[in-house]
PDB file of the backbone (N, CA, C, O) and the ligand in Angstrom, with CONECT records:
HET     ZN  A 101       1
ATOM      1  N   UNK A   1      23.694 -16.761  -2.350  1.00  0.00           N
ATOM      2  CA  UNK A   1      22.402 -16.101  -2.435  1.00  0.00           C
ATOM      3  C   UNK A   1      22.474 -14.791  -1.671  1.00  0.00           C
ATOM      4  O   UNK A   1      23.167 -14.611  -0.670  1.00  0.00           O
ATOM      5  N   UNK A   2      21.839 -14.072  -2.136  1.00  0.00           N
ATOM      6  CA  UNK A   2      21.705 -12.004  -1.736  1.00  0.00           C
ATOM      7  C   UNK A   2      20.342 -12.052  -1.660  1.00  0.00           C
ATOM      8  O   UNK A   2      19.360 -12.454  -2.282  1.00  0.00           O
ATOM      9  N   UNK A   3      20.782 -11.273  -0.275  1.00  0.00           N
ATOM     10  CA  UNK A   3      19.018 -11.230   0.224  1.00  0.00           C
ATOM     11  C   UNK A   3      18.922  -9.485  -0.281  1.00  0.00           C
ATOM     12  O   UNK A   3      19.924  -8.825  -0.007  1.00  0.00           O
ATOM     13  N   UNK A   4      17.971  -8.879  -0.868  1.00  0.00           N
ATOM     14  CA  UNK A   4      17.474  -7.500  -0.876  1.00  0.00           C
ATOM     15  C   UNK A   4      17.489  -7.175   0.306  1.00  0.00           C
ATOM     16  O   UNK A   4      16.901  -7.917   1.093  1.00  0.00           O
ATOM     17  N   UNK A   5      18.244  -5.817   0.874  1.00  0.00           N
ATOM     18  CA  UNK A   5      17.563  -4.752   1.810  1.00  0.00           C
ATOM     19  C   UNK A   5      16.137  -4.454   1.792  1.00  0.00           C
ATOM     20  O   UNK A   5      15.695  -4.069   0.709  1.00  0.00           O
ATOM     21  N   UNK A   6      15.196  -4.570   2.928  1.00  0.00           N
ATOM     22  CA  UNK A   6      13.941  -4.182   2.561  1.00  0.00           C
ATOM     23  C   UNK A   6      13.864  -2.625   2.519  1.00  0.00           C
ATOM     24  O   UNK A   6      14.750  -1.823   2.813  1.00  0.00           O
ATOM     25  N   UNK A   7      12.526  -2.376   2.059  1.00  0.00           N
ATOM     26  CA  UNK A   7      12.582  -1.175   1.183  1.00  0.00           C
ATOM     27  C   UNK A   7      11.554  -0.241   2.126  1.00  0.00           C
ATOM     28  O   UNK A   7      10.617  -0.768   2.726  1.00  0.00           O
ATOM     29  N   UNK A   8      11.808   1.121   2.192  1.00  0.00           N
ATOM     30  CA  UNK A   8      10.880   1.726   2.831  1.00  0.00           C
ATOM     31  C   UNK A   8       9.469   2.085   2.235  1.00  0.00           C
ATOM     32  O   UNK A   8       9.361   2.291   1.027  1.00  0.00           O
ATOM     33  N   UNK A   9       8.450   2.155   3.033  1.00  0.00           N
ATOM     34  CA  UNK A   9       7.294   2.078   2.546  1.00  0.00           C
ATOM     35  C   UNK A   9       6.787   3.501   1.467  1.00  0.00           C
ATOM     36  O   UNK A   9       5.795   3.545   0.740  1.00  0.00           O
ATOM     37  N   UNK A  10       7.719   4.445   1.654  1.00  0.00           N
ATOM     38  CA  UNK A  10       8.105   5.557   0.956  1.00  0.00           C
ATOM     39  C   UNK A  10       8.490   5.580  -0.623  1.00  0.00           C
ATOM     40  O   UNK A  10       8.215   6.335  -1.556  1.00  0.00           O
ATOM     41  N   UNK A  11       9.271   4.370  -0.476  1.00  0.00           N
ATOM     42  CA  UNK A  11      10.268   3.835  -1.784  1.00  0.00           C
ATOM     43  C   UNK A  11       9.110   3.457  -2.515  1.00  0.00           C
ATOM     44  O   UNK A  11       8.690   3.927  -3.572  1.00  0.00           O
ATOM     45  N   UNK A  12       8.478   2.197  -1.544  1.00  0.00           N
ATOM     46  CA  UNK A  12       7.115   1.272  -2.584  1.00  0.00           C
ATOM     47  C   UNK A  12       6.477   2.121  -2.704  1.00  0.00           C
ATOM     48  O   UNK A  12       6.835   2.576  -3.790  1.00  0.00           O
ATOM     49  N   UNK A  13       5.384   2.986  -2.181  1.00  0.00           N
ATOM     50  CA  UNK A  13       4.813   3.796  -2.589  1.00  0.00           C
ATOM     51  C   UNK A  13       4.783   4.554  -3.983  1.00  0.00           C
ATOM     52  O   UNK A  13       3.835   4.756  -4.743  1.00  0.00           O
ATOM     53  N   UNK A  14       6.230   4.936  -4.084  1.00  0.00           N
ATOM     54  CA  UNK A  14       6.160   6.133  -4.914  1.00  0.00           C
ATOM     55  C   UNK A  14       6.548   5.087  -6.091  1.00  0.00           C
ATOM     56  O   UNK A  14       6.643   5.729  -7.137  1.00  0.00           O
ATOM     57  N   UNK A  15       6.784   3.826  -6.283  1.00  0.00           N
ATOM     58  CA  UNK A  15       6.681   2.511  -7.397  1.00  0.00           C
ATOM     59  C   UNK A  15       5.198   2.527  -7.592  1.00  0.00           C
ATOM     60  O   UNK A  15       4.735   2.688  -8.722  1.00  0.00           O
ATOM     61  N   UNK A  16       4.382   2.359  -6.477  1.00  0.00           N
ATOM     62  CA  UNK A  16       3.060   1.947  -6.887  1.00  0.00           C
ATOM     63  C   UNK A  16       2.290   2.937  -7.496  1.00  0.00           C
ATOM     64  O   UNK A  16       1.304   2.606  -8.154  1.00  0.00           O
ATOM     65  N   UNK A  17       2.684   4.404  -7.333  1.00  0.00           N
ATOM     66  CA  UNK A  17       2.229   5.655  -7.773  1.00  0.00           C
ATOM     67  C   UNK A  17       2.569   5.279  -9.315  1.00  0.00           C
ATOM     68  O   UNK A  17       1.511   5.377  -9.937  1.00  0.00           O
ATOM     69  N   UNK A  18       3.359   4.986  -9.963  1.00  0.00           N
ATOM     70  CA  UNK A  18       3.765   3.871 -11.420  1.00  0.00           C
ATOM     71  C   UNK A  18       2.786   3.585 -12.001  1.00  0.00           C
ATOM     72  O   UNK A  18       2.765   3.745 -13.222  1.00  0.00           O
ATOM     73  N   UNK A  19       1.610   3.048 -11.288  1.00  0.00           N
ATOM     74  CA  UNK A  19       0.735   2.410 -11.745  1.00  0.00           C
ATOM     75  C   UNK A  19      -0.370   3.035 -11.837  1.00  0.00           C
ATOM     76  O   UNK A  19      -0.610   3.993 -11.102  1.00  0.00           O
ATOM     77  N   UNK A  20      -1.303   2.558 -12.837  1.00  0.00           N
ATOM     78  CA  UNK A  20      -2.961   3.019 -12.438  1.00  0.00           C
ATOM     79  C   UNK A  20      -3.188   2.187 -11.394  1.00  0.00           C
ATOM     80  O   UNK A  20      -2.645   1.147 -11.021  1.00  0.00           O
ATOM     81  N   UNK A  21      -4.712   3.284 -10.714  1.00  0.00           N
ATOM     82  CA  UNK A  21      -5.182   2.875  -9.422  1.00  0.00           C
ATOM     83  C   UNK A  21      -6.118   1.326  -9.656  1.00  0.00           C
ATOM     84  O   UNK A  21      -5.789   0.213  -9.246  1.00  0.00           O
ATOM     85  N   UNK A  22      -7.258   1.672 -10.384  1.00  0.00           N
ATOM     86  CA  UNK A  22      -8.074   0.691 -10.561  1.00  0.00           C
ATOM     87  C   UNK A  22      -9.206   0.906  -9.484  1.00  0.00           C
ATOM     88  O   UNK A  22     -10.229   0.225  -9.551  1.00  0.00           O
ATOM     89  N   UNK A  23      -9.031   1.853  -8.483  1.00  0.00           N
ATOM     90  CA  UNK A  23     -10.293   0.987  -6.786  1.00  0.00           C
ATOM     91  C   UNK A  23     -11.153   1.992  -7.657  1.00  0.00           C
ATOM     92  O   UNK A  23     -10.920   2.990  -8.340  1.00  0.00           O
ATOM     93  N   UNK A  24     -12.311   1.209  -7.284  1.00  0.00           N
ATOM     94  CA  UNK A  24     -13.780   2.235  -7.387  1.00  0.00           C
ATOM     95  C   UNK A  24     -13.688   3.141  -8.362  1.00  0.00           C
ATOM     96  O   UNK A  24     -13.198   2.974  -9.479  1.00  0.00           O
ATOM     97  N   UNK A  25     -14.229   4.226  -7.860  1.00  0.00           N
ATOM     98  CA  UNK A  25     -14.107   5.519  -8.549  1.00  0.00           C
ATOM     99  C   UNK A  25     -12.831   5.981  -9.215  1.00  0.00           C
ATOM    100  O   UNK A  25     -12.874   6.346 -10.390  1.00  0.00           O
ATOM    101  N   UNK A  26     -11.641   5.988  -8.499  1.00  0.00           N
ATOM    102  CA  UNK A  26     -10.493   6.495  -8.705  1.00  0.00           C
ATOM    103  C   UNK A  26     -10.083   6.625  -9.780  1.00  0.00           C
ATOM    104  O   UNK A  26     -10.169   7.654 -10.449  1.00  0.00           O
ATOM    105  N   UNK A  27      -9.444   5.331 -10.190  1.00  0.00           N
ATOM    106  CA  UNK A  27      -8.847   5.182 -11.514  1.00  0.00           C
ATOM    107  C   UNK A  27      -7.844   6.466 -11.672  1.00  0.00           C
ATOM    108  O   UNK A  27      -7.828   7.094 -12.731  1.00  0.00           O
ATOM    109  N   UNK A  28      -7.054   6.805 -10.628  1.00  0.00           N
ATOM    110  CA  UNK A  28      -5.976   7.423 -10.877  1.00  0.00           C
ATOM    111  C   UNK A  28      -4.762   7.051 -11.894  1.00  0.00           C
ATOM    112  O   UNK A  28      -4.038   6.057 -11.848  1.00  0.00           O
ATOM    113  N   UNK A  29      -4.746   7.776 -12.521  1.00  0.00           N
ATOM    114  CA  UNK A  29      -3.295   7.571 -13.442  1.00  0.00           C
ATOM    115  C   UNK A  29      -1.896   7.580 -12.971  1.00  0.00           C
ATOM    116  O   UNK A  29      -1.591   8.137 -11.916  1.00  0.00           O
ATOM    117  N   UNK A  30      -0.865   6.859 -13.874  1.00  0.00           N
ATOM    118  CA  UNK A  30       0.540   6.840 -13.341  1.00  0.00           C
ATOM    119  C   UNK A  30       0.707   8.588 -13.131  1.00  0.00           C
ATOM    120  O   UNK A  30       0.318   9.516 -13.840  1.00  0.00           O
ATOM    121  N   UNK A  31       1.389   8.566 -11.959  1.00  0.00           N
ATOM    122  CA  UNK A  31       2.375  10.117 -11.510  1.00  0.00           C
ATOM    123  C   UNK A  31       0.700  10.513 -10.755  1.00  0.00           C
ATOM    124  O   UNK A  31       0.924  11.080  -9.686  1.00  0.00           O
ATOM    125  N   UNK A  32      -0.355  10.422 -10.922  1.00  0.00           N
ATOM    126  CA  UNK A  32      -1.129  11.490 -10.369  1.00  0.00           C
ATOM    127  C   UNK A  32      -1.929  10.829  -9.124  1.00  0.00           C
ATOM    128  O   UNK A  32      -2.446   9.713  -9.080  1.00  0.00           O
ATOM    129  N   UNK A  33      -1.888  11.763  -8.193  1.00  0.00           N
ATOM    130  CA  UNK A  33      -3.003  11.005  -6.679  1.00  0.00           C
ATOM    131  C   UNK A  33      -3.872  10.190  -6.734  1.00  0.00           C
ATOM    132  O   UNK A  33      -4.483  10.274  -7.799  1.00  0.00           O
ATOM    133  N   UNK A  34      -4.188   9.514  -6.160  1.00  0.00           N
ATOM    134  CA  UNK A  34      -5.540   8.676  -5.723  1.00  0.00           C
ATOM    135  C   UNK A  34      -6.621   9.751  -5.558  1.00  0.00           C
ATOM    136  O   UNK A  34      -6.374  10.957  -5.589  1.00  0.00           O
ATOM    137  N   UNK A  35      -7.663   9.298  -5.407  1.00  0.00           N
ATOM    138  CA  UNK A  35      -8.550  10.156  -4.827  1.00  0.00           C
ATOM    139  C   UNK A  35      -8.576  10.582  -3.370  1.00  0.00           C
ATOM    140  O   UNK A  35      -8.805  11.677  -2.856  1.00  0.00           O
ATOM    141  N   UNK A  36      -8.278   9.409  -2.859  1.00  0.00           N
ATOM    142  CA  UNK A  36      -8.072   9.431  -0.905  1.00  0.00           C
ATOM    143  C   UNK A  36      -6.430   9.583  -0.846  1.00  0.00           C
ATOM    144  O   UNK A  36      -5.721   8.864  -0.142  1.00  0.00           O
ATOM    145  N   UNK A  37      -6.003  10.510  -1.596  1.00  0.00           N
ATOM    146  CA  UNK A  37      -5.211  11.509  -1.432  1.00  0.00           C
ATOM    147  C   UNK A  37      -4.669  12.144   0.358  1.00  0.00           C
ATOM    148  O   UNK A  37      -5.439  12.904   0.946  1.00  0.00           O
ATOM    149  N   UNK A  38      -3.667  11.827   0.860  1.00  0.00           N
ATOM    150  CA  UNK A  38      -2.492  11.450   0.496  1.00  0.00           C
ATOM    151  C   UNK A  38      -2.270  10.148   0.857  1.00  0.00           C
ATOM    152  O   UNK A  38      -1.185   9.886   1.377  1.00  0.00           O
ATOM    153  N   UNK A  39      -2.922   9.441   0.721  1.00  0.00           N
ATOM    154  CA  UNK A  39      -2.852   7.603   1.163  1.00  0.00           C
ATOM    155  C   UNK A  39      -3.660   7.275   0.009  1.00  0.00           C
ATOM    156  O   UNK A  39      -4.556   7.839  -0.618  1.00  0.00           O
ATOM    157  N   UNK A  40      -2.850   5.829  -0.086  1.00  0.00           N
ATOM    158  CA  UNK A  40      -2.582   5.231  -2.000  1.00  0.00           C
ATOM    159  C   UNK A  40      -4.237   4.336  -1.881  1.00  0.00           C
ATOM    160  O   UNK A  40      -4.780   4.476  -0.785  1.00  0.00           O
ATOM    161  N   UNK A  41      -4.722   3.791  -2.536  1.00  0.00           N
ATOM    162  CA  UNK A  41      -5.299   2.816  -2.214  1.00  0.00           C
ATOM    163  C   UNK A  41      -5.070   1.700  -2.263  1.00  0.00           C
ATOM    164  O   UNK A  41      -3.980   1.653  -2.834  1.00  0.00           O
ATOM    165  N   UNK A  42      -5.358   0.773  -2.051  1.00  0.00           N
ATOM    166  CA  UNK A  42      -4.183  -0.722  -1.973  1.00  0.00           C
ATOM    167  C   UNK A  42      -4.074  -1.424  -3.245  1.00  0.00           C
ATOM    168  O   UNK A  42      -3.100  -1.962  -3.771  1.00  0.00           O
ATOM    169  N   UNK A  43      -5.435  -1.289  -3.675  1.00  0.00           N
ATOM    170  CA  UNK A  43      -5.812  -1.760  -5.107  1.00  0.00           C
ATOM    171  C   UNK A  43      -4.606  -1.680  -6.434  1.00  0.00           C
ATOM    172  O   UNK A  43      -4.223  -2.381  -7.371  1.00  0.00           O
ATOM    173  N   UNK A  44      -4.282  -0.182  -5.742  1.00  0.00           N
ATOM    174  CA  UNK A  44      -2.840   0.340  -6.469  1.00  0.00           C
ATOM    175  C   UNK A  44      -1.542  -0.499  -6.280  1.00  0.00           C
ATOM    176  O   UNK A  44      -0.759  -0.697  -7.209  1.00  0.00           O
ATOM    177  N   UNK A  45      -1.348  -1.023  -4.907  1.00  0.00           N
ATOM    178  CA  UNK A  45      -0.283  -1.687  -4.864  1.00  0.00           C
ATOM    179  C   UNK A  45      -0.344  -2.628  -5.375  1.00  0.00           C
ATOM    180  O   UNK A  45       0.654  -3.135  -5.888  1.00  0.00           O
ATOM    181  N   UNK A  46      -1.928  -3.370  -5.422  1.00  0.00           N
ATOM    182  CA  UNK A  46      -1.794  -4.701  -6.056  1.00  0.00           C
ATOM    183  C   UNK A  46      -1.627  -4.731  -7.129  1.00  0.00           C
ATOM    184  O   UNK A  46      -1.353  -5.869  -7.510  1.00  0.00           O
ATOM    185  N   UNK A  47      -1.664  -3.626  -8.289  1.00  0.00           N
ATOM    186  CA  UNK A  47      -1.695  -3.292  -9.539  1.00  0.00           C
ATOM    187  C   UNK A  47      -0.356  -3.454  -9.765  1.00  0.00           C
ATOM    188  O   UNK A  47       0.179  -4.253 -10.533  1.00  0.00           O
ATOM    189  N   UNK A  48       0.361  -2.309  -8.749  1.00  0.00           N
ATOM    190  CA  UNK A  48       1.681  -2.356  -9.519  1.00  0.00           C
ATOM    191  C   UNK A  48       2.608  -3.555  -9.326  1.00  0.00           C
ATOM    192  O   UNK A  48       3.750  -3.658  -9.773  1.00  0.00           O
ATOM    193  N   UNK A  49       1.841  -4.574  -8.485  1.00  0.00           N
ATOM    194  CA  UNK A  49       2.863  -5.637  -7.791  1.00  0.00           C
ATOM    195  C   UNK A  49       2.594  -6.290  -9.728  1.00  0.00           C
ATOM    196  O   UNK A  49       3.376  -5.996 -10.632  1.00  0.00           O
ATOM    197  N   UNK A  50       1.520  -7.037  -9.888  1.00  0.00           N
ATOM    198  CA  UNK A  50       1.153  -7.473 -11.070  1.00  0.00           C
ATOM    199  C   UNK A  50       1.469  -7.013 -12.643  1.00  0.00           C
ATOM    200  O   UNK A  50       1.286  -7.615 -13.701  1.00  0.00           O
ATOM    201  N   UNK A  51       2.104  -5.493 -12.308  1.00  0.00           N
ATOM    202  CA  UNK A  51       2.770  -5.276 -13.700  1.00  0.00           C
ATOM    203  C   UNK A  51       4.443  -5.234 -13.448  1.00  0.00           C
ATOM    204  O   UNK A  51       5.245  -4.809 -14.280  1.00  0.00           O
ATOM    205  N   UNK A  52       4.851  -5.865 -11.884  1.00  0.00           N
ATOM    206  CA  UNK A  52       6.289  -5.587 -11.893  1.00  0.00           C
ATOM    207  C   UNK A  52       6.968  -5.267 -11.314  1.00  0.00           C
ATOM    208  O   UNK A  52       8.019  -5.786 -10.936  1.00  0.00           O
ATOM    209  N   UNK A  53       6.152  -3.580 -10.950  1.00  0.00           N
ATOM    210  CA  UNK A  53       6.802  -2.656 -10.110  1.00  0.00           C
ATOM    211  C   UNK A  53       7.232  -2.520  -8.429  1.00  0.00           C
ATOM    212  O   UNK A  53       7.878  -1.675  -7.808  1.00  0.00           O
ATOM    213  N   UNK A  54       6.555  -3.753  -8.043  1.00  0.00           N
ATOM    214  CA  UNK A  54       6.562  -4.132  -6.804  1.00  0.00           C
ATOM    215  C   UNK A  54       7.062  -5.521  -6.783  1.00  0.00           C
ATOM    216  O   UNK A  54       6.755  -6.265  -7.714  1.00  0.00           O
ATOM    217  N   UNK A  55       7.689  -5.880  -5.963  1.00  0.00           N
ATOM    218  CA  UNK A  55       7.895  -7.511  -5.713  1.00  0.00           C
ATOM    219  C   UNK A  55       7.066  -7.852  -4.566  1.00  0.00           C
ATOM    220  O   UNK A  55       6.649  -7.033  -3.746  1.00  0.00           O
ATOM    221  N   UNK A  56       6.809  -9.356  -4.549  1.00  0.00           N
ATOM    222  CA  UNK A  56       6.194  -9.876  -3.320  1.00  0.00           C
ATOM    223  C   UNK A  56       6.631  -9.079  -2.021  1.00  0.00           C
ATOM    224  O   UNK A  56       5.669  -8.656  -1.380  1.00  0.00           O
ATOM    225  N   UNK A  57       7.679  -8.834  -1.582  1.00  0.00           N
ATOM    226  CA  UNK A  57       8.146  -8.729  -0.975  1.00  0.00           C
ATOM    227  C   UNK A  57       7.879  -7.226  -0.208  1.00  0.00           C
ATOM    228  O   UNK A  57       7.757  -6.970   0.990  1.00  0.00           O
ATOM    229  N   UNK A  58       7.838  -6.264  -1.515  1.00  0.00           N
ATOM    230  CA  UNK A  58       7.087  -4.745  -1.298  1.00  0.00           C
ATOM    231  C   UNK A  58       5.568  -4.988  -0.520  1.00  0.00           C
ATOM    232  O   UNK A  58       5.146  -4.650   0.586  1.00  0.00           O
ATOM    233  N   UNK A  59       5.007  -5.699  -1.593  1.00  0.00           N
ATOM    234  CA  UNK A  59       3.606  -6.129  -0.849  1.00  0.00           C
ATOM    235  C   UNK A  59       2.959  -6.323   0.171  1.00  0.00           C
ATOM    236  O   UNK A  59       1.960  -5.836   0.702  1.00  0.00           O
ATOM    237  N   UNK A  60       3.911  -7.373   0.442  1.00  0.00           N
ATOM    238  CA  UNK A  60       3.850  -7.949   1.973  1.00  0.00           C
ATOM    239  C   UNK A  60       4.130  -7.217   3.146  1.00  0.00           C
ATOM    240  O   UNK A  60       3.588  -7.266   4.249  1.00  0.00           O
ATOM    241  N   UNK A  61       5.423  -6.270   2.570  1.00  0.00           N
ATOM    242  CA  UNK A  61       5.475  -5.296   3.718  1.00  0.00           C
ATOM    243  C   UNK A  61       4.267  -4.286   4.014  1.00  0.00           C
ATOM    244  O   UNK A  61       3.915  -3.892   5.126  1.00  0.00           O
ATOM    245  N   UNK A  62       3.636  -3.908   2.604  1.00  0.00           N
ATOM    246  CA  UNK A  62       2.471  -3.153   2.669  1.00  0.00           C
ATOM    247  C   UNK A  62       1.355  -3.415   3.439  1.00  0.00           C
ATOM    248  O   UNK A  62       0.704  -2.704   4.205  1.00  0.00           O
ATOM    249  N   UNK A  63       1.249  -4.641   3.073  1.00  0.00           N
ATOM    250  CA  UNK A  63      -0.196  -5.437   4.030  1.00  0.00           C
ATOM    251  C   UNK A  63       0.611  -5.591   5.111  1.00  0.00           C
ATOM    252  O   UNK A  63       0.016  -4.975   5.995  1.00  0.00           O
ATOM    253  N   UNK A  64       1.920  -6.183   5.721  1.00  0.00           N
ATOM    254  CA  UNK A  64       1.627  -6.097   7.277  1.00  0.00           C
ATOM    255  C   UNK A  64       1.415  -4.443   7.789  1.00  0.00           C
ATOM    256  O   UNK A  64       0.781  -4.251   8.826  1.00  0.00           O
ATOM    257  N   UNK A  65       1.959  -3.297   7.034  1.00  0.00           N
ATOM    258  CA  UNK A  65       1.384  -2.261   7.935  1.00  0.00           C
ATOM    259  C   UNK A  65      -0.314  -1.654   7.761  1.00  0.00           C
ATOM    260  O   UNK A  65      -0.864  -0.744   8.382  1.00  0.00           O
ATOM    261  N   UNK A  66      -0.766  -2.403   6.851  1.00  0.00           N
ATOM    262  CA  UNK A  66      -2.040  -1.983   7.444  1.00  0.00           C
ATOM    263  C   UNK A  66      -2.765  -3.197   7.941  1.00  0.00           C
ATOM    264  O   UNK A  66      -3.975  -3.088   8.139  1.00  0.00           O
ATOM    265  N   UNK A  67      -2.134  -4.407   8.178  1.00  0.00           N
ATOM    266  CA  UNK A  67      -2.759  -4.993   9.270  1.00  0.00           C
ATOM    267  C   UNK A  67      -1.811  -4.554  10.661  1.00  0.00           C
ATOM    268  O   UNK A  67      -2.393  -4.820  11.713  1.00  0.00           O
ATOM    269  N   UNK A  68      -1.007  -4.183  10.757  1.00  0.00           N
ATOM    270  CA  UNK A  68      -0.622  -3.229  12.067  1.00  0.00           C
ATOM    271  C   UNK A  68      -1.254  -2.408  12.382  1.00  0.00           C
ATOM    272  O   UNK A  68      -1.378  -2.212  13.590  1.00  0.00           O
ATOM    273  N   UNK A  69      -1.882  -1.627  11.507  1.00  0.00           N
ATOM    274  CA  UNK A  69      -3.027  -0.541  12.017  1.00  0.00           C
ATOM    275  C   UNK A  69      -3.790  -0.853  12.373  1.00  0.00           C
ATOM    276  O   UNK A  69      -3.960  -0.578  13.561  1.00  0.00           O
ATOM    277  N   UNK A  70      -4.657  -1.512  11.806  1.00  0.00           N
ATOM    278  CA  UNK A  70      -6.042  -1.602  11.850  1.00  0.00           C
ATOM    279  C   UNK A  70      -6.503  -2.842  12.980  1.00  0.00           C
ATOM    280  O   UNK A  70      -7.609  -3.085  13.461  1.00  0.00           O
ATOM    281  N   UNK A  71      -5.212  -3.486  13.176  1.00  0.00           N
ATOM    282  CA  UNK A  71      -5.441  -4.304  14.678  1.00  0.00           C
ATOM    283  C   UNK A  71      -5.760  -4.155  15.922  1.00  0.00           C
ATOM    284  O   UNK A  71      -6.336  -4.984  16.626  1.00  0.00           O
ATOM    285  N   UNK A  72      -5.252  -2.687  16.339  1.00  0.00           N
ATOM    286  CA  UNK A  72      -5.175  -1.628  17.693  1.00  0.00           C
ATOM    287  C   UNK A  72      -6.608  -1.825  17.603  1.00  0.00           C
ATOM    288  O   UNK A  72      -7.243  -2.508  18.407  1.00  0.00           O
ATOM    289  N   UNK A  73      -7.272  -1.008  16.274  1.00  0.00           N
ATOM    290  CA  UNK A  73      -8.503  -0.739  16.252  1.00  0.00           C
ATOM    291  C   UNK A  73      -9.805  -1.421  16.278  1.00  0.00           C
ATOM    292  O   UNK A  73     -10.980  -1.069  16.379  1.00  0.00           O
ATOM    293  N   UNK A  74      -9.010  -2.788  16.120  1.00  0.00           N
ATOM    294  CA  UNK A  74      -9.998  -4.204  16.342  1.00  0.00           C
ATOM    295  C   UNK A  74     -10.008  -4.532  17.712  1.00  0.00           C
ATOM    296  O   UNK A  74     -11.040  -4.632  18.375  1.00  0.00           O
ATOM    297  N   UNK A  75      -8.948  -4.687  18.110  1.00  0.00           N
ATOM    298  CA  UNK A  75      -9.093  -5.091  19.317  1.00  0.00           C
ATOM    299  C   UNK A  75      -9.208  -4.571  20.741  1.00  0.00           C
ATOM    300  O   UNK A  75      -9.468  -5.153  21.794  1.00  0.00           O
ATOM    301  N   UNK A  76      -8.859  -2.934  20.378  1.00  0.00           N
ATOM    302  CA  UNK A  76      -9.463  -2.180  21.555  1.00  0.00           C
ATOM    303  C   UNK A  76     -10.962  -2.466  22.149  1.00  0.00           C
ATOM    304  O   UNK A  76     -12.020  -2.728  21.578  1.00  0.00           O
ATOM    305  N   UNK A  77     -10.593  -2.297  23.632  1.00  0.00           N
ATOM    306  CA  UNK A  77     -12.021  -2.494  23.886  1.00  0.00           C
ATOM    307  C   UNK A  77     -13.062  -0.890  23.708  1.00  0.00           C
ATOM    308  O   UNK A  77     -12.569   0.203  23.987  1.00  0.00           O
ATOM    309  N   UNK A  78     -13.905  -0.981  23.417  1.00  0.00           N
ATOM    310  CA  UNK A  78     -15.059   0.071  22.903  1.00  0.00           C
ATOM    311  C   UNK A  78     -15.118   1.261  23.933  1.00  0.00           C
ATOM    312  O   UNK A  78     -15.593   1.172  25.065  1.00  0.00           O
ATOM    313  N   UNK A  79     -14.619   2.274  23.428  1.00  0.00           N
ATOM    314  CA  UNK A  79     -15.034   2.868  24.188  1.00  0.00           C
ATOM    315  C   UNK A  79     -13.084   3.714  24.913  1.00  0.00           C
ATOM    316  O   UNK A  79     -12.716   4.712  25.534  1.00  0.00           O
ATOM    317  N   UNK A  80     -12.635   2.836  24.459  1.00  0.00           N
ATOM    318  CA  UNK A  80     -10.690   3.096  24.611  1.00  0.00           C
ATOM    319  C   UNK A  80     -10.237   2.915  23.117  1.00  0.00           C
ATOM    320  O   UNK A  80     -10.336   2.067  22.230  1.00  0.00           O
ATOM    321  N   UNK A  81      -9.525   4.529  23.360  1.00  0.00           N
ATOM    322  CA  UNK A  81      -8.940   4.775  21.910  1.00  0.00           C
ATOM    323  C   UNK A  81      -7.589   3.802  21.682  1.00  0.00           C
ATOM    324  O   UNK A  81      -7.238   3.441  22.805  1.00  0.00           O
ATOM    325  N   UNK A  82      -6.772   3.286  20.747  1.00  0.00           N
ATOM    326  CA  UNK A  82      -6.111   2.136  20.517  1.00  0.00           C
ATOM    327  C   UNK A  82      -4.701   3.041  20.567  1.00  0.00           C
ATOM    328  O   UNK A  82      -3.610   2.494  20.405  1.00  0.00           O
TER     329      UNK A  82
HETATM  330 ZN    ZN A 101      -6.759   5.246  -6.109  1.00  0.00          ZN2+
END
């Protein structure tokens, strides 16, 4: 068994750019920006995981970095920047 090298979030990205967006308003097309331009919307990754272009594995890396982010920002106390 061969494990994949994981992939930089650069690599997935520009796979999930592959896909239509789908969030809200957007509905960005393959090759062209999101609206919240220059960050994808996630909706997108989940899109492209579901037609292919992503494996579980892309995914997962995706969601742990924005639950890496957005944790600082939870759990700082109020008032201290994270
Ligand atoms: Zn979008």
């Amino acid at each position: 068994m061969t494990t994949a090298a994981p992939r930089t979030l650069a690599a997935i990205t520009a796979d999930a750019l592959r896909a239509n967006c789908g969030e809200g308003d957007c509905w960005a097309r393959p090759g062209r920006p999101c609206s919240c331009a220059p960050a994808v919307h996630l909706a997108r990754y989940q899109r492209a995981r579901r037609r292919g272009l992503l494996s579980a594995a892309d995914l997962t890396a995706v969601l742990a970095g924005v639950i890496a982010s957005a944790v600082p920002a939870i759990t700082a106390p109020a008032g201290r920047a994270a």
